[in-house]
C-alpha positions as CSV (number, residue, x, y, z in Angstrom):
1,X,90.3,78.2,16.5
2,X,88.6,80.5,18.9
3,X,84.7,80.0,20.2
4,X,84.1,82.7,17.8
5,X,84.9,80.7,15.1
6,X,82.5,77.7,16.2
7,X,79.6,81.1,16.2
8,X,79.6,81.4,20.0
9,X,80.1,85.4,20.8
10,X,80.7,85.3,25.0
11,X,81.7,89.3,24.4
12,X,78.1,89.4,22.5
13,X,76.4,87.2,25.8
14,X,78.1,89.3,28.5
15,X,76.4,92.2,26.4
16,X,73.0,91.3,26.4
17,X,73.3,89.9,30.1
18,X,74.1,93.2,31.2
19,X,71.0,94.9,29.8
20,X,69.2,92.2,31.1
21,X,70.7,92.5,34.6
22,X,69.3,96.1,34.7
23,X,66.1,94.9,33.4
24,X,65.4,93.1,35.8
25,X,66.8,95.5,39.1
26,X,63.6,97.3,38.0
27,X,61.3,94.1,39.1
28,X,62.8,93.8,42.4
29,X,61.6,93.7,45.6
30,X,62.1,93.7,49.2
31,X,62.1,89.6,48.7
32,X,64.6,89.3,46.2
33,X,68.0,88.7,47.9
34,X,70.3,88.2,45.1
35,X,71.4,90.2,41.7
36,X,70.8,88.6,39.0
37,X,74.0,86.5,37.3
38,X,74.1,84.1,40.7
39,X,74.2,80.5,39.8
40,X,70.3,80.7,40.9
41,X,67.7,83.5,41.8
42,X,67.1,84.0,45.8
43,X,63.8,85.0,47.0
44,X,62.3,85.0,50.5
45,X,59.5,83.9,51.6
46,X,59.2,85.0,55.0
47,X,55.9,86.5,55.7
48,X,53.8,84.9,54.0
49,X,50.9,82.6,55.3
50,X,51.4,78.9,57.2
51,X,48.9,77.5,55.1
52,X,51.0,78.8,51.9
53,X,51.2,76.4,48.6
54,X,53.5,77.7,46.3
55,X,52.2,76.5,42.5
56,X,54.6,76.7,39.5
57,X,54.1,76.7,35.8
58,X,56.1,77.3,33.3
59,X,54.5,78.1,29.0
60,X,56.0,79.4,25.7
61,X,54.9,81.8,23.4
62,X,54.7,79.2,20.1
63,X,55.0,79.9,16.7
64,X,53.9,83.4,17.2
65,X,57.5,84.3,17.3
66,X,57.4,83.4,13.5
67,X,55.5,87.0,13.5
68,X,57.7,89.0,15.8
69,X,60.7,87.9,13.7
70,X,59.3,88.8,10.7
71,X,58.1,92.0,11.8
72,X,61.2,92.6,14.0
73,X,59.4,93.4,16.6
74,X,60.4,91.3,20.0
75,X,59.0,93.2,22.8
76,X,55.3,92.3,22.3
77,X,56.3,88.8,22.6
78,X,58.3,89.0,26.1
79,X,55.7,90.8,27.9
80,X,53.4,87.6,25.9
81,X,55.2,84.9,27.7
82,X,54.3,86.5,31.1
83,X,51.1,87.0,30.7
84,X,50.4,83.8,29.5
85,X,52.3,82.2,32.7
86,X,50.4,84.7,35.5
87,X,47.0,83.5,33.7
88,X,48.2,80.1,34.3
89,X,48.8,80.2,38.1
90,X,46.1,82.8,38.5
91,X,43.6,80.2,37.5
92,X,44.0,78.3,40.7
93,X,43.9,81.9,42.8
94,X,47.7,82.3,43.3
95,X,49.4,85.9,43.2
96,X,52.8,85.6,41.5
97,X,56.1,85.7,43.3
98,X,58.7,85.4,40.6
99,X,59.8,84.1,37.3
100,X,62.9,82.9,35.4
101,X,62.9,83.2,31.4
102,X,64.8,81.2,29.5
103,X,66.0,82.7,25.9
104,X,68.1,80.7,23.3
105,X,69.1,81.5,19.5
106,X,71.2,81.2,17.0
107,X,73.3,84.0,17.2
108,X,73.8,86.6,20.0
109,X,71.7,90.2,18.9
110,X,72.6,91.7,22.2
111,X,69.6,94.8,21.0
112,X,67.1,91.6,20.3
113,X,68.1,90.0,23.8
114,X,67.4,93.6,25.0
115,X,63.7,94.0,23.5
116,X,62.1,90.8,24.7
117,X,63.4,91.6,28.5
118,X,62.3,94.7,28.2
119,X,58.9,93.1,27.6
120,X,59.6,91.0,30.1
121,X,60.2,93.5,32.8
122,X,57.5,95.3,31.6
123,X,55.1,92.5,32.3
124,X,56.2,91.5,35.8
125,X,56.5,95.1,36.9
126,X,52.9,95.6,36.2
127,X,51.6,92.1,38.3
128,X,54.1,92.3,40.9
129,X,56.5,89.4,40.0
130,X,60.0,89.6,39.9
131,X,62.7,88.6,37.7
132,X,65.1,86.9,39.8
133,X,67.2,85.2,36.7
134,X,67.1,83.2,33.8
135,X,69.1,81.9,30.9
136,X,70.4,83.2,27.6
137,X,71.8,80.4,25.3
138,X,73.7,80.9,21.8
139,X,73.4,77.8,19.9
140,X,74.4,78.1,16.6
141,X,73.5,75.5,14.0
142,X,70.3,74.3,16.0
143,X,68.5,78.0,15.7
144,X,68.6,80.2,12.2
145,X,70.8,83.1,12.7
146,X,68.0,85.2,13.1
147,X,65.4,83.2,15.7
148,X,65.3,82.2,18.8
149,X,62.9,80.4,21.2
150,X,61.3,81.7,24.5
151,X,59.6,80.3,27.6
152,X,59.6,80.8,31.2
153,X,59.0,79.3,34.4
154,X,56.8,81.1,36.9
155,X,56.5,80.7,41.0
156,X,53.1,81.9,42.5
157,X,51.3,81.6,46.1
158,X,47.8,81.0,47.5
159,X,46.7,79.8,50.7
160,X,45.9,76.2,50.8
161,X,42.1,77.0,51.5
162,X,41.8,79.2,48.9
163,X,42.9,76.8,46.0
164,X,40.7,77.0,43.3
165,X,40.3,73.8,41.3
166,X,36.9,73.9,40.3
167,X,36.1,71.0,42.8
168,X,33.2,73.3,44.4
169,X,31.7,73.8,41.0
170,X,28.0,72.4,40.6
171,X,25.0,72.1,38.3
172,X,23.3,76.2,38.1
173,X,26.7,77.6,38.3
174,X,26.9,80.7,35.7
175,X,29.5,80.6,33.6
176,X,31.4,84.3,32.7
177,X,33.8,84.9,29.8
178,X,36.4,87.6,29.6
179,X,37.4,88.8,26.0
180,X,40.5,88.0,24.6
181,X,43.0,90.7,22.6
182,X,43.3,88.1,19.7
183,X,44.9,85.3,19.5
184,X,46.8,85.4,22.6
185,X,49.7,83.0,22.0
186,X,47.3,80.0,20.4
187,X,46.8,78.6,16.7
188,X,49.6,80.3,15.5
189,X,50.5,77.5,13.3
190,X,47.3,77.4,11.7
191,X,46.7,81.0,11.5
192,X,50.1,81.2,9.8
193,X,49.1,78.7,6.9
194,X,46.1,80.2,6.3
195,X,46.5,83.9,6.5
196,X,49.6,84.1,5.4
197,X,50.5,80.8,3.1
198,X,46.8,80.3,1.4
199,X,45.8,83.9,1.5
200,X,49.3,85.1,1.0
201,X,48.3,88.3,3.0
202,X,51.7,90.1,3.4
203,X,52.0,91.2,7.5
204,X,51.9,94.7,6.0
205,X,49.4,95.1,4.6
206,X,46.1,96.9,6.0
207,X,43.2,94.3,6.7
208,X,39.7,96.2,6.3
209,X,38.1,93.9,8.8
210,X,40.5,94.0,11.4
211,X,41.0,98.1,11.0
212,X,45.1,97.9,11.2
213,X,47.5,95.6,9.4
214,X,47.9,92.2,9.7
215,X,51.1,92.1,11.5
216,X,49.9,94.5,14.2
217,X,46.4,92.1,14.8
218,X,49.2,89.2,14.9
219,X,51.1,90.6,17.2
220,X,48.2,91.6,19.7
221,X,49.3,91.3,23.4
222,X,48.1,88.1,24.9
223,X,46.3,89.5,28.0
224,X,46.9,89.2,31.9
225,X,43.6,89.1,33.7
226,X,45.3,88.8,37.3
227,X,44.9,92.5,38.3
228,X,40.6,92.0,37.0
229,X,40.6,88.8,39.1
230,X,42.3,89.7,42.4
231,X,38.4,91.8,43.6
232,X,36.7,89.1,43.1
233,X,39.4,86.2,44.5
234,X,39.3,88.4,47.6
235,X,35.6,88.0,48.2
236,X,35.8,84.2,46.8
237,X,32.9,84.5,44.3
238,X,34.6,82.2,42.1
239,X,34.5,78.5,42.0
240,X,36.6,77.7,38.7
241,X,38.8,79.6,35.9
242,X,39.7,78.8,32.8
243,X,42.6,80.3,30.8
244,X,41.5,79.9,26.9
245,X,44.7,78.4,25.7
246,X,45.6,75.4,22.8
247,X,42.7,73.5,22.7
248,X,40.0,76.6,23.2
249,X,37.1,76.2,25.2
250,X,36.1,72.8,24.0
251,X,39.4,71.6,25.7
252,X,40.3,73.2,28.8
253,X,37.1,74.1,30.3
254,X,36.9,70.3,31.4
255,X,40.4,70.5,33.1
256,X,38.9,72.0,35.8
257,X,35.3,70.0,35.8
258,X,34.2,68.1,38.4
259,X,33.4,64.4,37.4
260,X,29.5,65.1,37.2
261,X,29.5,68.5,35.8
262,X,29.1,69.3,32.2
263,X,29.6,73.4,30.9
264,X,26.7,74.3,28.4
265,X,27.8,77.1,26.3
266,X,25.6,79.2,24.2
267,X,27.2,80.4,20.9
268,X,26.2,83.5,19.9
269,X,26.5,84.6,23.4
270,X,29.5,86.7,23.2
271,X,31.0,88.5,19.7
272,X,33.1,86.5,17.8
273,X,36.4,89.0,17.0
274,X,36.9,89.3,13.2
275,X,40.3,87.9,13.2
276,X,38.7,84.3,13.6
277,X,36.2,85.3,11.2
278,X,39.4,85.5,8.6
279,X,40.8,82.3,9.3
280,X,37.7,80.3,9.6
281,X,36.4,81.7,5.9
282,X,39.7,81.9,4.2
283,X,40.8,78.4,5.2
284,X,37.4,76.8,5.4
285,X,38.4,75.6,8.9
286,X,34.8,73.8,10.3
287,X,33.7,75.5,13.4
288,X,34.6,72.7,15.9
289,X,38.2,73.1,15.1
290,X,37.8,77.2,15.3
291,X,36.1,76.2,18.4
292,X,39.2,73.8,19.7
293,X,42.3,75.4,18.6
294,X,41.4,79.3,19.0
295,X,40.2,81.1,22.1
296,X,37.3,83.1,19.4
297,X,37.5,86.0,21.7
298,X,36.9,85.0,25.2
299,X,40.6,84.5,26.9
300,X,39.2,83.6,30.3
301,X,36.1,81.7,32.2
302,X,35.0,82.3,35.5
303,X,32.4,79.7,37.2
304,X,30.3,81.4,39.4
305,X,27.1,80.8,41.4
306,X,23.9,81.8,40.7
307,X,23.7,83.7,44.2
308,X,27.0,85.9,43.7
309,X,26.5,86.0,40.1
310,X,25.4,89.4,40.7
311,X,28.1,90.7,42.8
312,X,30.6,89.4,40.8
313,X,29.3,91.4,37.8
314,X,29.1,94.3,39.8
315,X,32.3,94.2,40.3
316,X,33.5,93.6,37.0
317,X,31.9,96.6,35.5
318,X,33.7,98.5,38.5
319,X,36.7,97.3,36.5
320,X,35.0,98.8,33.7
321,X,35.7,95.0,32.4
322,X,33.6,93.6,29.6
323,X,32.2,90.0,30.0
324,X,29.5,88.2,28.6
325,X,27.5,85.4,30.2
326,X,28.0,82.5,28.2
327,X,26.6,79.7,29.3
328,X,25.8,77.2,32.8
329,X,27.1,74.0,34.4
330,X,24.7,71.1,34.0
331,X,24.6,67.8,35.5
332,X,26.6,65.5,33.2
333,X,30.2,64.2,32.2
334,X,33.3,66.6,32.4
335,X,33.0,67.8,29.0
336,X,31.7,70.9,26.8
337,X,28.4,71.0,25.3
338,X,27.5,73.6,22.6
339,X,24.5,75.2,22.0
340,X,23.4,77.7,19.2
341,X,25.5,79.0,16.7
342,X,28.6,81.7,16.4
């Protein structure tokens, strides 16, 4: 019996490792000191700061690549995962250096592999980051033929001063929201039972509300805000940020809460996009839980205060960014307090 025969396809893996290699040439720089295919990526750090922190964090993309398979459409979902990880570091003002992806299914597609580094590439090329490696895994019998999963691990920088963990943040601070794209990579599961199960909308079919089809509003890129952030990290006008991930607004914003700060937030303050519209009225989800499983539009907070509030607008609508000011930190506990309604 060959490896074959057990559904492991090495020719198939040396394949898809090759497009992957070239891939990820294209997200070199001067830094990177290795090909890819080493037993580990090599990347310099020389130059940078003395004061340097390097800060690491590594994300999936979920259940959304339920959609992608469906659709068969993979690309989407690779330049997903690195967006999702920059917004990560990026939240504690770090640039980002580099990034392994991990990739395992449960049977070699070599053209599959292809598209979601291609996405992959993609995304880091456009922040900066390189590729430096990764692993591609065929596992037969614990991934369907047809699936695999997807995550990555991501390196960033900042100078130790310039951390941003929202320890600064105070009562009168502003608080900014950033629209989201859709559902990022967040509530999939849900959005999946609902739309698709309960509804039984097919991912083809055109959506009046959302103006395209289902699949493509599924599908929407989850968005990078680093290259919006980086003018206004360089004139430190912000205090705290908060990537809108599982768990919405109601969840993370206190990750980053001081212990006697509370964030107010007025709903009603920002538009809601129609996609969470769907779910909440087709599924008769109650608003707290739209509120704590979806991102309802915004993908990213900034805390700001009062007296660079208006600087740090400016500046966004240099960007020709959209934002919304949603709300203020209060004296309180670490927690989110809603006011209004959507």
């Amino acid at each position: 019996m060959l490896y074959r025969d057990a559904g492991v396809d090495i020719d198939a893996a040396t394949k898809a490792k090759a497009s992957i290699k070239l891939l990820a040439r294209k997200t070199f720089n001067a830094r990177v000191l290795k090909e890819v295919g080493a037993f580990g990526g090599f990347f310099s750090i020389k130059g940078l700061p003395r004061d340097a922190v390097l800060i690491s964090s590594i994300d999936g993309v979920g259940t959304k690549l339920k959609i992608a398979f469906a659709m068969k459409r993979h690309t989407t979902v690779g330049a997903d995962l690195v967006n999702h990880c920059v917004n990560d570091i990026s939240v504690h003002g770090a640039a980002p250096l580099f990034l392994l992806d991990y990739l395992a299914t449960g049977k070699m597609h070599p053209a599959v592999v292809t598209d979601v580094v291609r996405g992959v590439a993609s995304a880091c090329r456009s922040v900066g980051c390189a590729l430096i490696g990764g692993e591609t895994a065929e596992m037969p019998g614990f991934y369907p033929p047809n699936e695999y999963d997807l995550a990555a691990c991501i390196i960033g920088w900042v100078r130790q001063r310039e951390i941003i963990d929202g320890s600064r943040i105070s009562p009168g601070d502003a608080i900014v929201g950033l629209p989201s794209w859709g559902l990022h990579t967040n509530g999939y599961s849900l959005a999946r039972k609902v739309l698709l199960e309960k509804a039984g909308i097919k991912l083809t079919r055109q959506v009046p509300e959302l103006g395209r089809t289902m699949g493509d509003e599924l599908l929407a890129p989850h968005r990078c805000y680093w290259n919006v952030l980086q003018p206004l990290l360089a004139e430190h006008l912000i205090k705290g940020l908060v990537h809108i991930t599982g768990g919405g607004i109601t969840d993370n914003t206190p990750r980053i809460l001081p212990p006697s700060a509370q964030a107010v937030v007025r709903l009603g303050s920002w538009p809601v996009l129609p996609i969470f519209n769907l779910i909440a009225s087709l599924g008769g989800v109650p608003e707290p839980d739209m509120l704590r499983t979806f991102n309802m539009g915004i993908g990213m907070l900034l805390i700001v205060a009062r007296r660079k509030l208006a600087r740090a607008t400016t500046l966004l609508s240099k960007a020709r960014e959209k934002f919304w000011i949603i709300g203020d930190i209060q004296q309180g506990k670490p927690s989110v307090k809603y006011v209004g309604e959507l």
